[in-house]
C-alpha positions as CSV (number, residue, x, y, z in Angstrom):
1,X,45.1,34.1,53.4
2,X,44.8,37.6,52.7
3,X,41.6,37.2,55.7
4,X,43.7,36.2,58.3
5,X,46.2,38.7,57.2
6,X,43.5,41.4,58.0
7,X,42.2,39.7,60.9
8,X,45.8,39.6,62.4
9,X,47.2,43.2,60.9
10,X,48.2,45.0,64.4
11,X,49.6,41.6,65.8
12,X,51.5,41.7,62.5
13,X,52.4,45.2,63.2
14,X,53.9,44.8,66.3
15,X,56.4,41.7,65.3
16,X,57.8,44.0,62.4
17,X,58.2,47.6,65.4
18,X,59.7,44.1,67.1
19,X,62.2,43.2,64.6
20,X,63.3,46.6,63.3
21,X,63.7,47.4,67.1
22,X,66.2,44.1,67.4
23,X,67.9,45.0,64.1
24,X,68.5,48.7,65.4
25,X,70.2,47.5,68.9
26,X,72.4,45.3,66.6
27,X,73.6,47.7,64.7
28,X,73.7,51.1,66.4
29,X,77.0,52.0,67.8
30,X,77.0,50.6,71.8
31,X,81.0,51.7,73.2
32,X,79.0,55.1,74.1
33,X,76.4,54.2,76.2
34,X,79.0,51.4,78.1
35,X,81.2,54.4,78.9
36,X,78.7,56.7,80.3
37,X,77.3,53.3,82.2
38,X,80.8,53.1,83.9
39,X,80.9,56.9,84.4
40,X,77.7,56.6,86.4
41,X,78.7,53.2,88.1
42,X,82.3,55.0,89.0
43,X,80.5,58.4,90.6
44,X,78.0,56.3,92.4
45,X,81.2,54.1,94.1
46,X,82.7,56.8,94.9
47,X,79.7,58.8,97.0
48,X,79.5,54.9,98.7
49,X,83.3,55.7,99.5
50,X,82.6,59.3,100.9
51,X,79.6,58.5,102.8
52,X,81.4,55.2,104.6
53,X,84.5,57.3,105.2
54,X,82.5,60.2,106.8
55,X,80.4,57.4,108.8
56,X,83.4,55.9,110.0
57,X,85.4,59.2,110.7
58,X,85.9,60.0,114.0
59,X,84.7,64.1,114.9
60,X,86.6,66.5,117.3
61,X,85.5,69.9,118.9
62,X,87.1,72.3,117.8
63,X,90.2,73.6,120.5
64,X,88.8,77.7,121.8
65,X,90.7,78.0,124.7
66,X,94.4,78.5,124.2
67,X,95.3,77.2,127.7
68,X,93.6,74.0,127.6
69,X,94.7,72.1,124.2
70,X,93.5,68.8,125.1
71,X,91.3,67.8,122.0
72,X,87.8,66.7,122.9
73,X,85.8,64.0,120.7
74,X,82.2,65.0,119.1
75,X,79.9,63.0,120.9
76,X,77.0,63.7,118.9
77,X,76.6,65.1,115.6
78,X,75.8,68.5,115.9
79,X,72.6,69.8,115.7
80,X,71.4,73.3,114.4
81,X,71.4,74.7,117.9
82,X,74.8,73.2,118.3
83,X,76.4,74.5,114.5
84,X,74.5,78.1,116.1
85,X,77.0,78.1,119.1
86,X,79.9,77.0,117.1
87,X,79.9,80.0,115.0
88,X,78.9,82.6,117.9
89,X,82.1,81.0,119.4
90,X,84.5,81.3,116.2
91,X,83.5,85.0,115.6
92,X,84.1,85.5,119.6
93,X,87.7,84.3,118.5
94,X,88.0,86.4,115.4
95,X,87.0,89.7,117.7
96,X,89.4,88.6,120.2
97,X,92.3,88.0,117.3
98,X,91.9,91.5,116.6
99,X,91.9,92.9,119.5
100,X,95.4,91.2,119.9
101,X,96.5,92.0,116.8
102,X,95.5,95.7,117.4
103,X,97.6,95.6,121.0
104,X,100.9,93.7,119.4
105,X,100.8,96.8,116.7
106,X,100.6,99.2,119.6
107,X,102.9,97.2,121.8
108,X,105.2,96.9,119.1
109,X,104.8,100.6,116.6
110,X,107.3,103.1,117.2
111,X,107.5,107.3,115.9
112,X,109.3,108.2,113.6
113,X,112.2,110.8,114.2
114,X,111.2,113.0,111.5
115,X,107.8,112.3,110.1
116,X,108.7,113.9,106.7
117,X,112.0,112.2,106.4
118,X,110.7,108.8,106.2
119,X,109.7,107.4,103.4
120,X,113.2,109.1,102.1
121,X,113.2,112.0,99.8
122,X,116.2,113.6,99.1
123,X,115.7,116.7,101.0
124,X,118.3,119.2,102.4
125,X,116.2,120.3,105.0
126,X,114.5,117.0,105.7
127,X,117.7,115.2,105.9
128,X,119.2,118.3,108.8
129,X,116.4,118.2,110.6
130,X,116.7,114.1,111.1
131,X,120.6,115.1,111.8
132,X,119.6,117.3,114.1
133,X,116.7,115.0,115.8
134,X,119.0,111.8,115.8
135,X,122.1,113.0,117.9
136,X,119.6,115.2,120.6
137,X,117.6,112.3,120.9
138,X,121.3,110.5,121.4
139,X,121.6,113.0,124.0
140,X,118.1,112.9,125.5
141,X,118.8,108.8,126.3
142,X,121.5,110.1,128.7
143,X,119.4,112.5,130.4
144,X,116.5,109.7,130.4
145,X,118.7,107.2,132.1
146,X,120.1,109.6,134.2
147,X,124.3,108.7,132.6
148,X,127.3,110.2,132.9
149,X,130.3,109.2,132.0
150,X,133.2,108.4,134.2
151,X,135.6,112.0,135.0
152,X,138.1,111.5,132.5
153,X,142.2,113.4,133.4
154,X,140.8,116.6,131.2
155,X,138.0,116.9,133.4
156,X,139.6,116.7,136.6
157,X,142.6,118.8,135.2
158,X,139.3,121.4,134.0
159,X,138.1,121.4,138.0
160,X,141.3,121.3,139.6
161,X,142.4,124.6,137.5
162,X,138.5,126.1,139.0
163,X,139.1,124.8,141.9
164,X,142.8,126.9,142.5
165,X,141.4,130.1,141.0
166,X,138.0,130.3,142.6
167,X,139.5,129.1,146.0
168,X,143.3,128.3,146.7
169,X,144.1,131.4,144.7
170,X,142.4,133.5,147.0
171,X,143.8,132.0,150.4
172,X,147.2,133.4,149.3
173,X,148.5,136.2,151.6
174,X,151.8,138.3,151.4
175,X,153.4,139.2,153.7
176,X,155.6,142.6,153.3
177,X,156.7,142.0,149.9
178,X,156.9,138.4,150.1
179,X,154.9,135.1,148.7
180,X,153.7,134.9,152.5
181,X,152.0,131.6,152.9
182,X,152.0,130.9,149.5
183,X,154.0,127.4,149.9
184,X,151.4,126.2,152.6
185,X,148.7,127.1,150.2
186,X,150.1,125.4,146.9
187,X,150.7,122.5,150.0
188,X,147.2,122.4,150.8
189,X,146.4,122.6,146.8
190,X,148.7,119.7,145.9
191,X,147.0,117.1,148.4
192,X,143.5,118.0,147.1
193,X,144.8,117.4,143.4
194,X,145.7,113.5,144.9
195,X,142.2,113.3,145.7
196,X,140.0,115.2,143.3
197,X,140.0,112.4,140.6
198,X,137.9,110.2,143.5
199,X,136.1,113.2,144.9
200,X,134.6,113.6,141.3
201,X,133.6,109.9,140.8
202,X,132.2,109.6,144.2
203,X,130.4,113.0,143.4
204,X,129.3,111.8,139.9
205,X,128.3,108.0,141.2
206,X,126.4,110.3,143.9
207,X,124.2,112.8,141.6
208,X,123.7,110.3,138.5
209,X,121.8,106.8,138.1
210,X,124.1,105.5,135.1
211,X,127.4,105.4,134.4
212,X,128.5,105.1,130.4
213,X,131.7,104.4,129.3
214,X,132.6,107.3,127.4
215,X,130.4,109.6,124.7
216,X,131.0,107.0,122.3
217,X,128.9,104.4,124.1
218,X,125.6,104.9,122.5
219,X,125.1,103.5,119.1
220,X,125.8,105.5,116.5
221,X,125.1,105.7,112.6
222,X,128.7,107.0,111.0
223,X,126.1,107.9,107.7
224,X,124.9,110.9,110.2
225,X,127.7,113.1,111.2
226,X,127.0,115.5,114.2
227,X,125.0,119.1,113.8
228,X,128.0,121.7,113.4
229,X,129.0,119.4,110.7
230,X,127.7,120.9,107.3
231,X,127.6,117.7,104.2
232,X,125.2,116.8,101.5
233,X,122.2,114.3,102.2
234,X,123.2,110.9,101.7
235,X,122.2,109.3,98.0
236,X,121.3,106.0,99.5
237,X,117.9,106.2,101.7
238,X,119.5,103.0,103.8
239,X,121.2,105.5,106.0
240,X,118.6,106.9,107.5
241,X,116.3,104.0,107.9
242,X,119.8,102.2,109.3
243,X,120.1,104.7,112.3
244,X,116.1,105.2,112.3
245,X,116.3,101.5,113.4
246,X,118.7,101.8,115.5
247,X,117.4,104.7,117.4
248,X,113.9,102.3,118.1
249,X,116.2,99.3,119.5
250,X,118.0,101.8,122.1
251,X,114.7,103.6,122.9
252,X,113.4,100.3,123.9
253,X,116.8,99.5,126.1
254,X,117.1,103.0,127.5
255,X,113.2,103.1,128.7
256,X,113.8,99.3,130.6
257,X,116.9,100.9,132.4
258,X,115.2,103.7,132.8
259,X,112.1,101.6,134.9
260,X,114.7,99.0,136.1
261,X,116.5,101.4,138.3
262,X,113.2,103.7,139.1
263,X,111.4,100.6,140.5
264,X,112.6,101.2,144.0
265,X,114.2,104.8,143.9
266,X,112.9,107.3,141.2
267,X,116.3,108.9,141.7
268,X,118.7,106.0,142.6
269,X,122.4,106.6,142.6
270,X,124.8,104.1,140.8
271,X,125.4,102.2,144.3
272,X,121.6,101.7,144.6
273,X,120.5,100.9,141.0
274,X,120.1,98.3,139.4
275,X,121.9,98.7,135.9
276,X,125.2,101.0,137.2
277,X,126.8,101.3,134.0
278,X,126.1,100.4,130.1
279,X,129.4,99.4,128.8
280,X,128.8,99.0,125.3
281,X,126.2,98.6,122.6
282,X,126.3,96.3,119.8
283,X,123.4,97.0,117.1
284,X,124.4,95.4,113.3
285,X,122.7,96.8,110.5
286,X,121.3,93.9,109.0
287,X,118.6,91.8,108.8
288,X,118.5,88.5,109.7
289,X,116.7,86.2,106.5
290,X,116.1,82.9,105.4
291,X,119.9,83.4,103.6
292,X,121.6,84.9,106.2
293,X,122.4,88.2,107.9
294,X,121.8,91.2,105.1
295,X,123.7,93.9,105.4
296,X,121.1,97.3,105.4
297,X,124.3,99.3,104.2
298,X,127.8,99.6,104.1
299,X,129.6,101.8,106.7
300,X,125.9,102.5,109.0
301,X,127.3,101.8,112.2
302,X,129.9,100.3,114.8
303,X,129.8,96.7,114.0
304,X,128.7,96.4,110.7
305,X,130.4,92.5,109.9
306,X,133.8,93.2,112.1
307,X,134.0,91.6,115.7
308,X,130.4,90.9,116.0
309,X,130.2,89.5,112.8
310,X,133.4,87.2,113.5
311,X,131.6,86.4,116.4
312,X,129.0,85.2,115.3
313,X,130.2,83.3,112.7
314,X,132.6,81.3,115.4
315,X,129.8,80.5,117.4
316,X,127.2,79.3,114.4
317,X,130.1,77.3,112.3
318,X,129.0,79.9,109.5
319,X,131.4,82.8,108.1
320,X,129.2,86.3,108.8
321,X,126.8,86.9,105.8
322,X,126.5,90.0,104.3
323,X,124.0,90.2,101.7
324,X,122.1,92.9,100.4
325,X,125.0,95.4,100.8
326,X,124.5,96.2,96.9
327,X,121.1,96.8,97.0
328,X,120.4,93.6,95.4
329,X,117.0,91.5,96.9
330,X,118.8,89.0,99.4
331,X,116.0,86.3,98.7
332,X,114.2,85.4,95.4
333,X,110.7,85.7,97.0
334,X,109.5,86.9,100.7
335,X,109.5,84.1,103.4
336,X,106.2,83.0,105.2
337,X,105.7,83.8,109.0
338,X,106.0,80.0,109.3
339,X,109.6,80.2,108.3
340,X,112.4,78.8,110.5
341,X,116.2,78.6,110.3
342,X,117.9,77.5,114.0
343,X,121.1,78.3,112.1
344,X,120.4,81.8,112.8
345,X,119.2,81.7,116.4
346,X,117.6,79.6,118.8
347,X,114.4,80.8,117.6
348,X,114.9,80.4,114.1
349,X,113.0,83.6,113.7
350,X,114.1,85.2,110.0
351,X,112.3,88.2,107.9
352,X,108.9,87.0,105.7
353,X,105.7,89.0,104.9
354,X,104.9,89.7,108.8
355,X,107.8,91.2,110.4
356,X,111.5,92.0,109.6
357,X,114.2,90.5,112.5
358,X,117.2,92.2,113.6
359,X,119.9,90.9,116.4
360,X,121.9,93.2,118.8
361,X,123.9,93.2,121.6
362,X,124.1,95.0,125.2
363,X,126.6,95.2,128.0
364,X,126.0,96.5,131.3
365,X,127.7,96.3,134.5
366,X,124.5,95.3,137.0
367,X,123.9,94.2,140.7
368,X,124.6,90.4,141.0
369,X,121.6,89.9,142.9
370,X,118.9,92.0,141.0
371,X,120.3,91.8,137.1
372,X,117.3,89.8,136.5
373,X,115.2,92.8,137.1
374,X,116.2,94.4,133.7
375,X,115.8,91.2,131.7
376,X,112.5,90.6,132.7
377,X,111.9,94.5,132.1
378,X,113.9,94.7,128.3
379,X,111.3,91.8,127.2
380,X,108.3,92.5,129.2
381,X,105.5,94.2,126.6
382,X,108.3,94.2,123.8
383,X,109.3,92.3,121.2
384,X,112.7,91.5,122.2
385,X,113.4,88.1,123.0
386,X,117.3,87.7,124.7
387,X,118.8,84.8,122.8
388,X,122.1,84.7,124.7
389,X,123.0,85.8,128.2
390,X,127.1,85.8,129.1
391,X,127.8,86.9,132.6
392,X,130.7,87.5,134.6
393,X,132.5,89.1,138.1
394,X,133.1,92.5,138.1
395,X,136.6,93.6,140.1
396,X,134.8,96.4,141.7
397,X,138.2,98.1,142.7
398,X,139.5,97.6,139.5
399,X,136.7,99.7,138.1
400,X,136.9,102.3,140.3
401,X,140.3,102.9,139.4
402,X,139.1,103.5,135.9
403,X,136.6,106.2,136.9
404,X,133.8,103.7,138.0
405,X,132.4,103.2,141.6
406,X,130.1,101.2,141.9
407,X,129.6,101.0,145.7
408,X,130.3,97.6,148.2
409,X,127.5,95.5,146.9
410,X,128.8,92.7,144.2
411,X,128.7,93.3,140.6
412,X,128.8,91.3,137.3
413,X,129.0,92.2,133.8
414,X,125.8,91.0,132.0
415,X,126.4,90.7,128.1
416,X,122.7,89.7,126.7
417,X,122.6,89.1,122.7
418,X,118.8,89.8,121.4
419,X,116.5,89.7,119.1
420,X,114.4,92.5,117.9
421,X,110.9,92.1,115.8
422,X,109.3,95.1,113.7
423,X,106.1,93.9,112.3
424,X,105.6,95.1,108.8
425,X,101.7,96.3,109.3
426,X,103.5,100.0,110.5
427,X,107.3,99.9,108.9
428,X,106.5,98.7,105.4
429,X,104.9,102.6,105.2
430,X,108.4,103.8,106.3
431,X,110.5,101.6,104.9
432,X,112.2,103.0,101.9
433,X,111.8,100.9,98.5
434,X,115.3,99.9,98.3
435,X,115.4,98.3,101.2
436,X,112.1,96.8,100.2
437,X,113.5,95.7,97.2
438,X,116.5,94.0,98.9
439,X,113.9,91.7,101.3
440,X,112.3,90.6,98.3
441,X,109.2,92.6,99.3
442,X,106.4,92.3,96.5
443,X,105.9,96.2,95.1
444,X,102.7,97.1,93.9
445,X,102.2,96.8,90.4
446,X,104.1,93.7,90.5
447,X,103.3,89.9,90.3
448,X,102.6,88.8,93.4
449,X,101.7,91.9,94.9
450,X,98.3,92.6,96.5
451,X,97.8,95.5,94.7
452,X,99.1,94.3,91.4
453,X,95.8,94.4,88.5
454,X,94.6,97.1,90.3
């Protein structure tokens, strides 16, 4: 026995490695190994599922020209000479991206009045010299449109009074003690007074491009009171970014008057321009956001919520908002450019982290034939877009009874409501940080910011 034992030891061996082996599967713990088997067999179905879902998918080229849209199929799948030409072509997009981007900031960027009063600090003399800048610059729009405004009866009373003492005055004769011809002269005198008033309106309509209703006309911040009046600088930085915003709107209507009427006749009079008269301007202080109109500030010019606000709350179904006009943010968070709310305007443009929206209104008297000559001029290489256009027949003789000729050719009255954009890459520098504050702009420092960890 114990000889075949010997001659059989490693066979021997092996059956008992065998049968601790078999034992040990038995008994070891197996749930382990099954899970990490299903993990595998789960990954590996799910690369089958990727790879059949990219084989079956079917490839596009990518769309590079902005004119043509239509979406072409991937015949083939791109090789490295091919992936090579795809990026060359992306970057190409990226350069030109920027060099858009770089000709909307210069398209769009405006100067400041006063460099040093924007952002705000509380400054006597920063906040006379923007006094000071603000109404001359009110004045230099006249002189850029070439206005005037319509002889009013203290005028003509001014230049009939010049007109008897530097000419009727001196016709007078006596006569051996007596008035002489004095009655023919105050005679003569008396019929020109009847027909001074149109002998200034012809000469004005004559010797000026643009008539303006009266002095009030241009749009005017009642925060910033005129030169020769001496006050303190306003607390509230919203009054001067108000009428700084303001001033940029006009600037951009006063220079397409300016090359409206120019186009044929550098020196038109009214009866040959285009634009013969800007009857009124309508500019809101608010901004127009994802909740509403915000109102900049309280009392910061003309039509801060009153008509134009009833207005616009007729025609939208919507009582005028006027957030903001607390200082409070209007909006919890900023909105994204892809924001839209046709509540607002046919465009449904509103503020977000790109550009900041305002509305306003203009009213000019304009040749019924050629008006479309300024609109196409107001929105050319601007960013005003005219959202609503009301025109109507002007009762030339009506006018001219009121101070206005216009000349024989057919008027209307053109009443265009528009919207202005300010992109924030140059105004978010000037804007002052309450008004930030109110459009929910991130600060730095703060959550959410850019800047904010830095």
């Amino acid at each position: 026995m114990m000889e075949i034992i010997k001659r059989n030891v490693i066979s021997i061996s092996c059956g008992v490695v065998a049968l601790l082996i078999v034992v040990c599967v038995m008994l070891w713990p197996m749930p382990g190994w099954f899970d990490s088997l299903r993990q595998k067999l789960e990954t590996s179905g799910a690369r089958y599922l990727a790879l059949q879902s990219l084989n079956n998918e079917t490839f596009k080229k990518p769309i590079l020209d902005p004119l043509n849209p239509q979406v072409e199929l991937l015949g083939q799948f791109p090789t490295p000479k091919a992936i090579d030409v795809g990026i060359a072509a992306v970057s190409k997009l990226h350069e030109q991206a920027a060099v858009m981007d770089k000709a909307a900031l210069e398209m769009n960027e405006h100067k400041p009045l006063v460099p040093l009063a924007l952002p705000f600090k509380r400054s006597p003399q920063a906040y006379s010299d923007f006094k000071r800048e603000y109404h001359q610059r009110l004045t230099d729009f006249k002189a850029l449109m070439i206005a005037v405004t319509a002889p009013t009866m203290e005028e003509v009373g001014v230049e009939a009074d010049r007109l008897w003492q530097d000419d009727y005055l001196k016709r007078i004769q006596p006569v051996f003690g007596t008035q002489g011809n004095t009655q023919e002269v105050q005679a003569a005198f008396d019929l020109r007074k009847l027909v001074l008033p149109d002998e200034m309106k012809r000469e004005r309509a004559k010797n000026y491009t643009v008539l303006i209703s009266d002095n009030k006309t241009m749009d005017t911040c009642q925060g910033i009171i005129p030169p020769n009046e001496v006050n303190e600088p306003p607390t509230d930085p919203r009054a001067i970014w108000a009428a700084q915003l303001s001033l940029w709107i006009q600037e951009d209507v006063v220079q397409a008057i300016a090359i409206t009427n120019a186009a044929r006749d550098s020196r038109a009079t009214v009866e040959k321009a285009v634009v013969k008269r800007v009857v009124a301007w309508i500019i809101p202080k608010v901004y127009i956001t994802p909740k509403g109109e915000v109102l900049i500030m309280e009392g910061t010019g003309q039509a801060d919520g009153g008509a134009y606000g009833a207005a616009r709350g007729q025609r939208f179904g919507r009582p005028p908002g006027m957030l903001g006009a607390d200082g409070e943010p209007a909006a919890e968070a900023e909105a994204t450019p892809g924001t839209k709310v046709y509540t607002l305007s046919p465009t449904g443009r509103v503020c977000n982290s790109v550009f900041d929206v305002m509305h306003f209104t203009v009213v000019v008297d304009a040749d019924a034939v050629r008006f479309r000559e300024f609109m196409a001029n107001l929105t050319r290489d601007r960013f005003i877009t005219v959202l609503y256009m009301d025109l109507i027949g002007v009762d030339r003789e009506r006018e001219q009874e009121r101070g206005f000729m216009y000349g024989p050719s057919p008027v209307v009255r053109l009443r265009l409501t528009c919207e202005a954009i300010f992109l924030r890459s140059w105004t978010l520098k000037l804007m002052p940080q309450s008004v930030q504050k109110m459009l929910a702009i991130p600060q730095p420092d703060a959550p959410g910011s850019p800047t904010a960890g830095r």
